[in-house]
N, C-alpha and C positions, 0 to 999 in steps of 0.2 A: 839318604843323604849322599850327593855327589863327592863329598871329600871324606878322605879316611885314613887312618894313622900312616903316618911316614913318608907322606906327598907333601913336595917342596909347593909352599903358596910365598903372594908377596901380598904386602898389608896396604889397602887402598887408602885408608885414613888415618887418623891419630900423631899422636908422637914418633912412631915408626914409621911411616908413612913411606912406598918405597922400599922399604928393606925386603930382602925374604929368606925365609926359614924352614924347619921342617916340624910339622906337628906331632907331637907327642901326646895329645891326649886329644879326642872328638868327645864331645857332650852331646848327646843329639837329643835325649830331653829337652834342654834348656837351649838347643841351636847353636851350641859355640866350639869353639876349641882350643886349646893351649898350643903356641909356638913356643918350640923353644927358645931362649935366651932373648926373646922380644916381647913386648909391653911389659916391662920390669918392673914391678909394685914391691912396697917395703911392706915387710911385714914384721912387725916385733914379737919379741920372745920372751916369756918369761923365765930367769932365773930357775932350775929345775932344783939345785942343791944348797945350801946356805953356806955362803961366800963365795957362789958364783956371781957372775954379772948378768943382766938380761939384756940383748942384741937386738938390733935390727938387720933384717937377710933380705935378700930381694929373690924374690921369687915370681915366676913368668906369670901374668895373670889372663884371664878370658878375654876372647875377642871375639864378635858376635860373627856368624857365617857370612852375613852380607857383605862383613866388610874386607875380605880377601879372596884372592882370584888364585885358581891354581895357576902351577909353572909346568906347562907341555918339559918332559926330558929331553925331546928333539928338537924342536924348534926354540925353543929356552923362553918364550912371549908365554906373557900373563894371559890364558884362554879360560872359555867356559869350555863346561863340561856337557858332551853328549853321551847317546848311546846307541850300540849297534847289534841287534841279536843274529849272531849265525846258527840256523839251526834253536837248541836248546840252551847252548852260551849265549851270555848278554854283557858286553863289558863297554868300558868307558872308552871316549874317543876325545880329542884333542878336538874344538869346531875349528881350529886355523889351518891345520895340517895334514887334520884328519889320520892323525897317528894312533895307535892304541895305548893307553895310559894303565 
């Protein structure tokens, strides 16, 4: 998987459409990952003790891999992701700037 926790991406589609954040969780089973404090879903709560109340919380929900672009640190543009081996390292490269990420 070219993206990985705590790389700033921005969101090509949906309701956030635009915005960008920084990922907190990669799912690569399922192909997804959770940004923080964007795609917002309610999620309700059951009551845990009797005469409490039960809530609704919003909580960040999945967004599929397709549908967000990483954010190069140097050049700050939405790029795809390549890669470079020197020697026996192999890390990620920026395709616009060709910065290492």
């Amino acid at each position: 998987m070219k993206i990985k926790k705590n790389d700033q991406v921005k969101i090509l589609v949906g309701k956030d459409n635009g915005k960008t954040g920084k990922i907190s969780r990669v799912l690569a089973s399922e192909k997804k990952v959770v940004v923080d404090g964007l795609n917002l879903i309610k999620k309700h709560v059951r009551p845990r003790r009797e005469g409490e109340k039960g809530q609704r919380i919003e909580v960040a929900g999945k967004i599929d891999i397709s549908n967000i672009m990483l954010v190069c640190p140097k050049c700050g543009k939405a790029t795809r992701v390549g890669y470079k081996a020197v020697g026996k390292n192999k890390f990620r490269i920026c395709k616009k700037c060709n910065a290492e990420l």
